[in-house]
PDB file with SEQRES, HELIX, SHEET and CRYST1 records, atoms N, CA, C and O in Angstrom:
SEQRES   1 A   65  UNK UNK UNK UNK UNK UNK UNK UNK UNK UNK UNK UNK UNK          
SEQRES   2 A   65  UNK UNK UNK UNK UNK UNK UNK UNK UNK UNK UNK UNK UNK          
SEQRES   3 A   65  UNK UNK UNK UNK UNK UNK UNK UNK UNK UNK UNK UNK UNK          
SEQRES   4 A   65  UNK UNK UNK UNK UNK UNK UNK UNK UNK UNK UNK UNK UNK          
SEQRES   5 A   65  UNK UNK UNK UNK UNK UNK UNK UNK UNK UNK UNK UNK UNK          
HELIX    1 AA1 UNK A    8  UNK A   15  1                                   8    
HELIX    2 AA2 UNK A   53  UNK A   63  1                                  11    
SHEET    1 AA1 4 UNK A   3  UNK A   6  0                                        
SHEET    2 AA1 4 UNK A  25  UNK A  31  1                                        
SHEET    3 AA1 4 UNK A  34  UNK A  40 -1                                        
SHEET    4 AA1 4 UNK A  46  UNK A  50 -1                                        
CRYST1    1.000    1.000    1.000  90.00  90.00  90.00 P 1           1          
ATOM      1  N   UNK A   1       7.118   4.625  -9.537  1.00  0.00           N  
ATOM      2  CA  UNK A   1       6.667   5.127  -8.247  1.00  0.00           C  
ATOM      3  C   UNK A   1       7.330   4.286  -7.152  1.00  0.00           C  
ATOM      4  O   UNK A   1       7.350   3.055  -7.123  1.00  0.00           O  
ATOM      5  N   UNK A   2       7.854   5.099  -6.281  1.00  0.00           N  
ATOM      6  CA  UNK A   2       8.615   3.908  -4.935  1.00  0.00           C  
ATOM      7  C   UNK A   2       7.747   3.570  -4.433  1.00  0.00           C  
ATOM      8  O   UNK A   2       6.661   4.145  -4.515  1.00  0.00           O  
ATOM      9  N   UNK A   3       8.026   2.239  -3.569  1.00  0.00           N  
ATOM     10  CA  UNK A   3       7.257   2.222  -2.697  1.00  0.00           C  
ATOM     11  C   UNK A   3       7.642   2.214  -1.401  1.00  0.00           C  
ATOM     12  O   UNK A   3       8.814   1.960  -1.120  1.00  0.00           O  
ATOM     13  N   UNK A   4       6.535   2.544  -0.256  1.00  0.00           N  
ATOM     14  CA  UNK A   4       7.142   3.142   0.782  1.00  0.00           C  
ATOM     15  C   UNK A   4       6.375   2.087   2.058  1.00  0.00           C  
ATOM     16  O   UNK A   4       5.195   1.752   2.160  1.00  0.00           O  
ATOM     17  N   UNK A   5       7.495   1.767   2.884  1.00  0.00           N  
ATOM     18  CA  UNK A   5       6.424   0.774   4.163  1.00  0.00           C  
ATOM     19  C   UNK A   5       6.190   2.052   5.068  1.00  0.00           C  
ATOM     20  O   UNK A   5       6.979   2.991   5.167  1.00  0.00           O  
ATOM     21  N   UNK A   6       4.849   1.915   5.775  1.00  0.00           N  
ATOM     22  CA  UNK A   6       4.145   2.595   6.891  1.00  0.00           C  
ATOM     23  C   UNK A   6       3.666   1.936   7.849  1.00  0.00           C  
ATOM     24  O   UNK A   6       3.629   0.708   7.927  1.00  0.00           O  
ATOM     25  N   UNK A   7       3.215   2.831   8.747  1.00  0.00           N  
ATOM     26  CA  UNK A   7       3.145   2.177   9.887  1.00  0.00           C  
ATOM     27  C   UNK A   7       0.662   1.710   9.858  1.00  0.00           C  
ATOM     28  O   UNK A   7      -0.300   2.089   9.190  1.00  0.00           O  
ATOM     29  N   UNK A   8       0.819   1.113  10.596  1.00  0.00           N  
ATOM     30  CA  UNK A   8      -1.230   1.164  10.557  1.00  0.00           C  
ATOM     31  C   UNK A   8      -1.691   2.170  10.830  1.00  0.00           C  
ATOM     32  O   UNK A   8      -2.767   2.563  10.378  1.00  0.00           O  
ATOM     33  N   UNK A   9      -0.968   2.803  11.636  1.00  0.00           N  
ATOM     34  CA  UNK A   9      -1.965   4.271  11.720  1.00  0.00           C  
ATOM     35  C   UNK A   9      -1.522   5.328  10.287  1.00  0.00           C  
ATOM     36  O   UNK A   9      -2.363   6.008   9.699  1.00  0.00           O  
ATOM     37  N   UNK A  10      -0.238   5.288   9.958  1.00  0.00           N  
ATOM     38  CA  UNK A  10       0.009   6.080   8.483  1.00  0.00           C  
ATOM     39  C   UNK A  10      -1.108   5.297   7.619  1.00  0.00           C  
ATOM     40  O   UNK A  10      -2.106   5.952   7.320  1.00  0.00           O  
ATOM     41  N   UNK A  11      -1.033   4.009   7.208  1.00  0.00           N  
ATOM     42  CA  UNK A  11      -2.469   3.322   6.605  1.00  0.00           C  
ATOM     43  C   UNK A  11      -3.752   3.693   6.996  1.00  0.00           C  
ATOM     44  O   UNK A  11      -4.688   3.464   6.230  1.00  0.00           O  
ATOM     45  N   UNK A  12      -3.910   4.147   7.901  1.00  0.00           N  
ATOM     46  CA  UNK A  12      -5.609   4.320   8.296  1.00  0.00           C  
ATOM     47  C   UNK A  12      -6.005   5.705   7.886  1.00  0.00           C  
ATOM     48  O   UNK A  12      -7.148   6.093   7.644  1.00  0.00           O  
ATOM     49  N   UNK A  13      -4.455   6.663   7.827  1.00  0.00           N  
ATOM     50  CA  UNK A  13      -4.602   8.086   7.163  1.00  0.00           C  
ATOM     51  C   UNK A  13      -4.622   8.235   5.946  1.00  0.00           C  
ATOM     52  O   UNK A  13      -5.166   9.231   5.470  1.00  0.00           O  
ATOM     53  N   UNK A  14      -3.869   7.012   4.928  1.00  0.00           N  
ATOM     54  CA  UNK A  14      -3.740   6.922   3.643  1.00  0.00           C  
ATOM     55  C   UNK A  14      -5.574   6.825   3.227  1.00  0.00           C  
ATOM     56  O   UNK A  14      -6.189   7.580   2.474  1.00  0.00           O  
ATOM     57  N   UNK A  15      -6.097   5.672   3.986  1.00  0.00           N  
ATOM     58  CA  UNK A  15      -7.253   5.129   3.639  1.00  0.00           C  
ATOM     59  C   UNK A  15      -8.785   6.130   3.896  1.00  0.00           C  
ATOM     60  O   UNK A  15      -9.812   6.022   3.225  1.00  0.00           O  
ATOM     61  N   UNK A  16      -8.576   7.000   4.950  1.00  0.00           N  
ATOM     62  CA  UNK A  16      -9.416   7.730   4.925  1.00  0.00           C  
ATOM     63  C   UNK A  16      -9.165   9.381   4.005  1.00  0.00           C  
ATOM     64  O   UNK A  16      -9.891  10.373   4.058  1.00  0.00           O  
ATOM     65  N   UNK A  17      -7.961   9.193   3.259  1.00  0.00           N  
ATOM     66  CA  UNK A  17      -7.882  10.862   2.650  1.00  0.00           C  
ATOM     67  C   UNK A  17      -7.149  10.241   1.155  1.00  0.00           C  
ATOM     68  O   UNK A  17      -6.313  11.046   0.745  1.00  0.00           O  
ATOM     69  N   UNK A  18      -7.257   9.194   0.401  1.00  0.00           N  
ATOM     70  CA  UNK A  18      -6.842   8.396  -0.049  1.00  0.00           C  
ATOM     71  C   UNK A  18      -7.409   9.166  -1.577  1.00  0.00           C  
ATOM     72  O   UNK A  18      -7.205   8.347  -2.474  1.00  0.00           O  
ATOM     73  N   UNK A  19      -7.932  10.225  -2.048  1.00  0.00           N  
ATOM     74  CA  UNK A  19      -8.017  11.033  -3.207  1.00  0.00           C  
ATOM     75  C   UNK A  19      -7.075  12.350  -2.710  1.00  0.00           C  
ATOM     76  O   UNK A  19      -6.659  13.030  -3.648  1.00  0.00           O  
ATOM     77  N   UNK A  20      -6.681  12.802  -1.334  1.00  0.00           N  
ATOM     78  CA  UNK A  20      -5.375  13.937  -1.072  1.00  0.00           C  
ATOM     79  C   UNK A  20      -4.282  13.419  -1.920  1.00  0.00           C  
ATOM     80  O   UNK A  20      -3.811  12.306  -1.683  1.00  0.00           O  
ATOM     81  N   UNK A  21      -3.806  14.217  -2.983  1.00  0.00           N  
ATOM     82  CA  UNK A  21      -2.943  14.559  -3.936  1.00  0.00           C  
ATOM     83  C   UNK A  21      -1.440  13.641  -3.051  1.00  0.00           C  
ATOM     84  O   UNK A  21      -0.633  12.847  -3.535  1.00  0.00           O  
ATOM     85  N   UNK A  22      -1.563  14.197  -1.590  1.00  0.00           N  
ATOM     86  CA  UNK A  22      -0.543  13.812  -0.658  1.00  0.00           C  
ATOM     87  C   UNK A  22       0.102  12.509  -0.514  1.00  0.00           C  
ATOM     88  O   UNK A  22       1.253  12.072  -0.484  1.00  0.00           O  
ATOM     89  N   UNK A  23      -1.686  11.837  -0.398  1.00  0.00           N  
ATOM     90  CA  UNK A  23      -1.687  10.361  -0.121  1.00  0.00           C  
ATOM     91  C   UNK A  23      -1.430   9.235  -1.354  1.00  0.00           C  
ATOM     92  O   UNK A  23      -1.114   8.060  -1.167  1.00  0.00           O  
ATOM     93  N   UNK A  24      -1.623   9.828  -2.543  1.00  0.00           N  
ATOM     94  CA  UNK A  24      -1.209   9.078  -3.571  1.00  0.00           C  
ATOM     95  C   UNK A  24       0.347   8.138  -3.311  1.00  0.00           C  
ATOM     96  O   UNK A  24       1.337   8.617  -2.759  1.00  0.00           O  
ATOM     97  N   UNK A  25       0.249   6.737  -3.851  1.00  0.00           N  
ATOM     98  CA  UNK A  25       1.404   6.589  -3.634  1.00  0.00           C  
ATOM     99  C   UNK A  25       1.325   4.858  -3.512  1.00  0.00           C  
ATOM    100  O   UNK A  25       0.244   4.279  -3.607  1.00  0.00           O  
ATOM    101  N   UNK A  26       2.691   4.086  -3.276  1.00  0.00           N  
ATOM    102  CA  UNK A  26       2.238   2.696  -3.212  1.00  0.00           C  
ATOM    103  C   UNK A  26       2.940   2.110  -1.516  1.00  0.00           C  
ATOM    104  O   UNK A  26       3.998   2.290  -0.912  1.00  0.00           O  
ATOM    105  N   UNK A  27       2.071   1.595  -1.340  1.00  0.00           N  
ATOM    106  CA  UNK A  27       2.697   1.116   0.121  1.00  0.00           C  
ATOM    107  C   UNK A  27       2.102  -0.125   0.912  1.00  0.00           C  
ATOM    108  O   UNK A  27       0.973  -0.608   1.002  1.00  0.00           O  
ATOM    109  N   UNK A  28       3.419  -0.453   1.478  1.00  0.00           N  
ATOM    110  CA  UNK A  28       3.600  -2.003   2.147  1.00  0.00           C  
ATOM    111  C   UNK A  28       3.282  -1.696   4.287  1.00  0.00           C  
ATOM    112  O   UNK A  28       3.918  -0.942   5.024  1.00  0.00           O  
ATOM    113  N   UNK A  29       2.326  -2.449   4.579  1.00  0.00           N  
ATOM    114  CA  UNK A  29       2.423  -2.077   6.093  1.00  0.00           C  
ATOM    115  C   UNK A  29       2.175  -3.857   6.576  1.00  0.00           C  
ATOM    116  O   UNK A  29       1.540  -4.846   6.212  1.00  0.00           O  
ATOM    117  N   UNK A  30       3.226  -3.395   7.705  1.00  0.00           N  
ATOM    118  CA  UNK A  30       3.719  -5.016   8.304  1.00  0.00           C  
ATOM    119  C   UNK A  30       2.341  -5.503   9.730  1.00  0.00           C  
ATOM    120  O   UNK A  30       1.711  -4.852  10.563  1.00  0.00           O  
ATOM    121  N   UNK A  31       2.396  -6.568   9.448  1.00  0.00           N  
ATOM    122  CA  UNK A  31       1.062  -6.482  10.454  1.00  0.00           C  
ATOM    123  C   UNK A  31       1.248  -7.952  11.055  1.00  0.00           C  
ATOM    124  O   UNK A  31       0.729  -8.886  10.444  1.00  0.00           O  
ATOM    125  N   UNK A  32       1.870  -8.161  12.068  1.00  0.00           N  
ATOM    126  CA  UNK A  32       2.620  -9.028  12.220  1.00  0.00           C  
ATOM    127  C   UNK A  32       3.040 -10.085  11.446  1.00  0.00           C  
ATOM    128  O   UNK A  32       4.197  -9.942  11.049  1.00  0.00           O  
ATOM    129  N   UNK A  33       2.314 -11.427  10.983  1.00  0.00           N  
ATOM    130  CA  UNK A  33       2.958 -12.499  10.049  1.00  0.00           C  
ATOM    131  C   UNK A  33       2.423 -11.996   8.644  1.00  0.00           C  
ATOM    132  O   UNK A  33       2.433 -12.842   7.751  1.00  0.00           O  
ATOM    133  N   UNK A  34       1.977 -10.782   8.345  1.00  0.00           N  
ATOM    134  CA  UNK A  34       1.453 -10.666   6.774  1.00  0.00           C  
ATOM    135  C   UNK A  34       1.852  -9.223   6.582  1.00  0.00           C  
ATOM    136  O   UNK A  34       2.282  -8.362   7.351  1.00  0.00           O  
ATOM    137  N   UNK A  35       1.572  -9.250   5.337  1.00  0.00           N  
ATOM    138  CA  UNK A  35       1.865  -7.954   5.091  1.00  0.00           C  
ATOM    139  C   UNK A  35       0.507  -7.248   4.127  1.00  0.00           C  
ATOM    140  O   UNK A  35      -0.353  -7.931   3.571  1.00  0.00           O  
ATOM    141  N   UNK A  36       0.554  -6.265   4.112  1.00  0.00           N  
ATOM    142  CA  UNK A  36      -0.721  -5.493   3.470  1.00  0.00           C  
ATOM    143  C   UNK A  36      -0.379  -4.516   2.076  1.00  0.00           C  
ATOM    144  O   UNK A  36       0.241  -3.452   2.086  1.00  0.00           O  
ATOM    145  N   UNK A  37      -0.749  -4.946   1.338  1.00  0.00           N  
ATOM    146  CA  UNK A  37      -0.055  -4.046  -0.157  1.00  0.00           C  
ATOM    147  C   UNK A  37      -1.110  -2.973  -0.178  1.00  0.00           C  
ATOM    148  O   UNK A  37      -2.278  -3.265   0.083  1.00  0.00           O  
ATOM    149  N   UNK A  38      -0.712  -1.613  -0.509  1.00  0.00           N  
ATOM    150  CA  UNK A  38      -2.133  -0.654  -1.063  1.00  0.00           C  
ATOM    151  C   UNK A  38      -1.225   0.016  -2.105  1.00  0.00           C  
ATOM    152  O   UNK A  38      -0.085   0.479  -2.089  1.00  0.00           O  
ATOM    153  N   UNK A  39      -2.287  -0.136  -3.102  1.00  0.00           N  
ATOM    154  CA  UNK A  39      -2.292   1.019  -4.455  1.00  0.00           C  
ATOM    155  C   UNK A  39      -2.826   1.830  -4.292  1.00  0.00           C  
ATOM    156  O   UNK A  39      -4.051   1.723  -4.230  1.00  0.00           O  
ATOM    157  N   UNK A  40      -2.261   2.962  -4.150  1.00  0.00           N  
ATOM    158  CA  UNK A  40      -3.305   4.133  -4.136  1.00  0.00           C  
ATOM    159  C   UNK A  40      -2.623   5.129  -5.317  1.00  0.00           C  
ATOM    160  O   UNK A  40      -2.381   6.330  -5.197  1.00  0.00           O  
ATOM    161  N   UNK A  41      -2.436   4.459  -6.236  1.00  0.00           N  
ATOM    162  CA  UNK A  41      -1.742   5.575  -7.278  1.00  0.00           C  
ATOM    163  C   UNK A  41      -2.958   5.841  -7.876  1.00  0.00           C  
ATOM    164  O   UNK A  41      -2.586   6.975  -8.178  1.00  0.00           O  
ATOM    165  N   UNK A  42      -3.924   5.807  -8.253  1.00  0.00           N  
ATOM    166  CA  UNK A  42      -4.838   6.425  -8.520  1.00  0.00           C  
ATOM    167  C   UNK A  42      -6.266   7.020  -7.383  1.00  0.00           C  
ATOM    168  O   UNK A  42      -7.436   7.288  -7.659  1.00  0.00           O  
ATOM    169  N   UNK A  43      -5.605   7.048  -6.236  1.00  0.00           N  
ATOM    170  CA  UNK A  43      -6.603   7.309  -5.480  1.00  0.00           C  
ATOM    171  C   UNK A  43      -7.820   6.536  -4.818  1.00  0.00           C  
ATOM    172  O   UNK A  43      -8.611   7.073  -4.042  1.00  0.00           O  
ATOM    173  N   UNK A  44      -7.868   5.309  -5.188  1.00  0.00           N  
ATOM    174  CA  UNK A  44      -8.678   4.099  -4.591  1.00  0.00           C  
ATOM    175  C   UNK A  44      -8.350   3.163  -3.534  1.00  0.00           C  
ATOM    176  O   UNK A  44      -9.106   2.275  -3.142  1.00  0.00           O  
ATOM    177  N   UNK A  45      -6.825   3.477  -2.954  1.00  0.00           N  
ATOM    178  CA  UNK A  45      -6.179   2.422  -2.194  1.00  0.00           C  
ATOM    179  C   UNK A  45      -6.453   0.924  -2.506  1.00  0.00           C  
ATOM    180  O   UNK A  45      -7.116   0.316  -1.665  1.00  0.00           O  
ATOM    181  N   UNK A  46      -6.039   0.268  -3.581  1.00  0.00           N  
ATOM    182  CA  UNK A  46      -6.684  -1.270  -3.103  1.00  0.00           C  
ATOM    183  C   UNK A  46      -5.575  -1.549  -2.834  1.00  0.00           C  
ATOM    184  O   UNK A  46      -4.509  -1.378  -3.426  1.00  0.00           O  
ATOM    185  N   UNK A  47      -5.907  -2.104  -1.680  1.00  0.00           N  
ATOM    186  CA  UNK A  47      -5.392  -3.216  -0.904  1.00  0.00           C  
ATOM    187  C   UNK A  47      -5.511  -4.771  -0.868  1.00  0.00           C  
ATOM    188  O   UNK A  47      -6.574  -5.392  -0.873  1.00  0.00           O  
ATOM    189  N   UNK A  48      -4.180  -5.337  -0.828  1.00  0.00           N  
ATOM    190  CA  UNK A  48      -4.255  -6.596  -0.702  1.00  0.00           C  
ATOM    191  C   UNK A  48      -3.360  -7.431   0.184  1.00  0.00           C  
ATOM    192  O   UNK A  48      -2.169  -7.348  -0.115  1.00  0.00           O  
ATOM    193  N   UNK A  49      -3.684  -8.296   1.307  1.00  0.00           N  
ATOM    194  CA  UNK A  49      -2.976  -9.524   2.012  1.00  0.00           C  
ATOM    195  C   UNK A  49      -2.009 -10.558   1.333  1.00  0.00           C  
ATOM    196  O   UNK A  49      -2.377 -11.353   0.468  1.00  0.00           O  
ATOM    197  N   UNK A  50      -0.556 -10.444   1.886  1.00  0.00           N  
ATOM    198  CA  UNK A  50       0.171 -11.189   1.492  1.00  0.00           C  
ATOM    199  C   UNK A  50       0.912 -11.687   2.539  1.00  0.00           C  
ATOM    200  O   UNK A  50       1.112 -10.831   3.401  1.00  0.00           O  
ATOM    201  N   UNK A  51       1.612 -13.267   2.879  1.00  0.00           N  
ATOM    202  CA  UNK A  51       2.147 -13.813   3.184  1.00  0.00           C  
ATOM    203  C   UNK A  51       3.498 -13.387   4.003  1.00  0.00           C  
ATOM    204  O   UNK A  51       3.847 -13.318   5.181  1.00  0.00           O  
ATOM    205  N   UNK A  52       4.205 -13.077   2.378  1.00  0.00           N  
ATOM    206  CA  UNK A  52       5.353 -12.286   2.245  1.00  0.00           C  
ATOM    207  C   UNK A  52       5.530 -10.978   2.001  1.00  0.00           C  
ATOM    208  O   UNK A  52       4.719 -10.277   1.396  1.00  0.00           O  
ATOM    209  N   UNK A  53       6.326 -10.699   2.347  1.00  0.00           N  
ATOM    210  CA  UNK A  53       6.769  -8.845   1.590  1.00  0.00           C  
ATOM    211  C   UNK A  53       7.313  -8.839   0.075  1.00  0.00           C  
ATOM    212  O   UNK A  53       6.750  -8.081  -0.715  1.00  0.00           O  
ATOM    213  N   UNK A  54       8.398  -9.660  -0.382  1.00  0.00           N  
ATOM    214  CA  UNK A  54       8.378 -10.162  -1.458  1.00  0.00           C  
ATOM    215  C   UNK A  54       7.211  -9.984  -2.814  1.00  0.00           C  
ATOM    216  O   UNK A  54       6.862  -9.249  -3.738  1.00  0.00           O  
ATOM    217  N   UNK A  55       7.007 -10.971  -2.275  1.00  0.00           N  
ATOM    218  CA  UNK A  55       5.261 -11.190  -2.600  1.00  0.00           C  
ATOM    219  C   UNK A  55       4.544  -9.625  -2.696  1.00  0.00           C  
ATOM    220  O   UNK A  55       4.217  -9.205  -3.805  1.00  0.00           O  
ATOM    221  N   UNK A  56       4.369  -8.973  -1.733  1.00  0.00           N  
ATOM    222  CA  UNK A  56       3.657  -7.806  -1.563  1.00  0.00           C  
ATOM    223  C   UNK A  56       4.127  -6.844  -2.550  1.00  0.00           C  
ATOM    224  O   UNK A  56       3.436  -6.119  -3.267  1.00  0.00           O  
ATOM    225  N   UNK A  57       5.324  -6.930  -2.493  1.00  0.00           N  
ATOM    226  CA  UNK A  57       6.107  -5.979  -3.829  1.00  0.00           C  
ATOM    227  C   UNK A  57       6.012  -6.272  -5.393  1.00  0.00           C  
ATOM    228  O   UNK A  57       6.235  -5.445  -6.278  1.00  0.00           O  
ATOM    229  N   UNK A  58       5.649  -7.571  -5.564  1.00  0.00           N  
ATOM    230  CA  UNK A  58       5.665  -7.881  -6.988  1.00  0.00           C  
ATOM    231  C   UNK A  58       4.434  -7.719  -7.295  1.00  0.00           C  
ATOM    232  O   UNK A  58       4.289  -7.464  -8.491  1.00  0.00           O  
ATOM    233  N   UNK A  59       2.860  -7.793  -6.301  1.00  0.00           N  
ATOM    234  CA  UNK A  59       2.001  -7.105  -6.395  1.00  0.00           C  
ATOM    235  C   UNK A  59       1.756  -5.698  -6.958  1.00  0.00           C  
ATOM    236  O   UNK A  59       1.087  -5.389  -7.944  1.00  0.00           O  
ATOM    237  N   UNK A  60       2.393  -4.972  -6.176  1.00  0.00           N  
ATOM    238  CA  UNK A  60       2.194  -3.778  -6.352  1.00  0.00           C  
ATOM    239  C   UNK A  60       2.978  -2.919  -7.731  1.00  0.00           C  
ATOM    240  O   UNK A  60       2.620  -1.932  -8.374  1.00  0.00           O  
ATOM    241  N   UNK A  61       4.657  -4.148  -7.854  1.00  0.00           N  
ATOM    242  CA  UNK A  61       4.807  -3.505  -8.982  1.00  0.00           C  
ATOM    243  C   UNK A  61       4.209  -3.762 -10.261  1.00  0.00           C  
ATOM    244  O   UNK A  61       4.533  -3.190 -11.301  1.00  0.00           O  
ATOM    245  N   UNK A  62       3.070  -4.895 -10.114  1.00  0.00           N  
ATOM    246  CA  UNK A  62       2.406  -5.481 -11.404  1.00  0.00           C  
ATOM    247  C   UNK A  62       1.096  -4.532 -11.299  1.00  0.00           C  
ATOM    248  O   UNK A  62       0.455  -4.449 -12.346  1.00  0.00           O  
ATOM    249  N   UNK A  63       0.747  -4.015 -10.506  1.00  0.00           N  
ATOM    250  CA  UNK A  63      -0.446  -3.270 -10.537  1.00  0.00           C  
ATOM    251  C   UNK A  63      -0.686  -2.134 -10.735  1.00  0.00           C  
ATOM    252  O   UNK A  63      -1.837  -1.707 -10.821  1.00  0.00           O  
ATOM    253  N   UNK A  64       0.431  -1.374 -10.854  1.00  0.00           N  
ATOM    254  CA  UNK A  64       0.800   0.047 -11.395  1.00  0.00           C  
ATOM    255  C   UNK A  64       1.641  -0.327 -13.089  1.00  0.00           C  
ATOM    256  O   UNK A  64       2.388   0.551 -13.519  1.00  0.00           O  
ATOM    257  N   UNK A  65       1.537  -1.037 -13.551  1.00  0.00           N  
ATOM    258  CA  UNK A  65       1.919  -1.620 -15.225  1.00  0.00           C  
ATOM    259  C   UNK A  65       0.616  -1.034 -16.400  1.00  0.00           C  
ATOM    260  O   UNK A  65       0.687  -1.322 -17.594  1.00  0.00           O  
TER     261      UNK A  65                                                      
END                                                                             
Protein backbone atom coordinates (compact mmCIF):
# COMPACT_ATOMS: atom_id res chain seq x y z
CA UNK A 1 0.00 0.00 0.00
CA UNK A 2 1.68 3.58 -0.80
CA UNK A 3 1.78 5.90 1.27
CA UNK A 4 0.50 9.22 0.70
CA UNK A 5 1.35 12.81 2.69
CA UNK A 6 -1.87 15.10 3.23
CA UNK A 7 -2.62 18.04 4.20
CA UNK A 8 -4.72 18.50 8.20
CA UNK A 9 -7.71 19.20 6.77
CA UNK A 10 -7.37 15.92 4.16
CA UNK A 11 -6.57 14.22 7.87
CA UNK A 12 -9.56 15.53 9.62
CA UNK A 13 -11.62 14.01 6.47
CA UNK A 14 -9.68 10.74 6.62
CA UNK A 15 -10.53 10.70 10.47
CA UNK A 16 -14.07 11.48 10.46
CA UNK A 17 -15.15 8.95 7.33
CA UNK A 18 -12.22 6.67 8.16
CA UNK A 19 -14.51 3.12 7.45
CA UNK A 20 -15.36 5.07 3.52
CA UNK A 21 -13.88 2.34 1.31
CA UNK A 22 -12.27 5.86 -0.13
CA UNK A 23 -10.45 6.74 2.93
CA UNK A 24 -8.67 3.53 3.46
CA UNK A 25 -5.11 3.98 3.03
CA UNK A 26 -1.68 4.95 4.85
CA UNK A 27 -0.68 8.48 5.43
CA UNK A 28 1.97 10.95 6.67
CA UNK A 29 0.71 14.77 7.54
CA UNK A 30 3.45 17.43 8.37
CA UNK A 31 2.57 19.53 11.30
CA UNK A 32 5.23 21.72 11.68
CA UNK A 33 8.40 20.04 13.68
CA UNK A 34 6.53 16.45 13.74
CA UNK A 35 4.98 14.48 11.74
CA UNK A 36 1.70 12.37 12.20
CA UNK A 37 1.55 8.65 10.84
CA UNK A 38 -2.21 7.16 10.31
CA UNK A 39 -3.09 3.59 9.44
CA UNK A 40 -6.15 3.43 8.23
CA UNK A 41 -5.80 0.26 6.18
CA UNK A 42 -8.22 -1.31 8.05
CA UNK A 43 -10.45 1.45 8.78
CA UNK A 44 -9.45 2.58 12.41
CA UNK A 45 -6.94 5.35 11.49
CA UNK A 46 -4.32 4.88 14.25
CA UNK A 47 -2.34 7.40 14.45
CA UNK A 48 0.92 8.11 15.72
CA UNK A 49 3.56 11.26 16.53
CA UNK A 50 6.89 11.20 15.18
CA UNK A 51 9.89 13.35 15.29
CA UNK A 52 10.89 12.47 11.87
CA UNK A 53 9.26 11.50 8.60
CA UNK A 54 11.73 8.77 8.26
CA UNK A 55 10.71 7.54 11.34
CA UNK A 56 6.97 8.01 10.41
CA UNK A 57 7.45 5.73 7.40
CA UNK A 58 9.08 2.81 9.02
CA UNK A 59 6.09 3.02 11.34
CA UNK A 60 3.67 2.66 9.07
CA UNK A 61 5.50 0.22 6.94
CA UNK A 62 5.84 -2.11 10.10
CA UNK A 63 2.23 -1.75 10.88
CA UNK A 64 0.62 -2.92 7.82
CA UNK A 65 3.15 -6.41 8.11
Amino acid sequence: MDIKTISTDQFSDVVENMKNPQKIGLYLIPEGKIWVACDNSTGDAWTEEFKSRPAAVEWLKKSTK
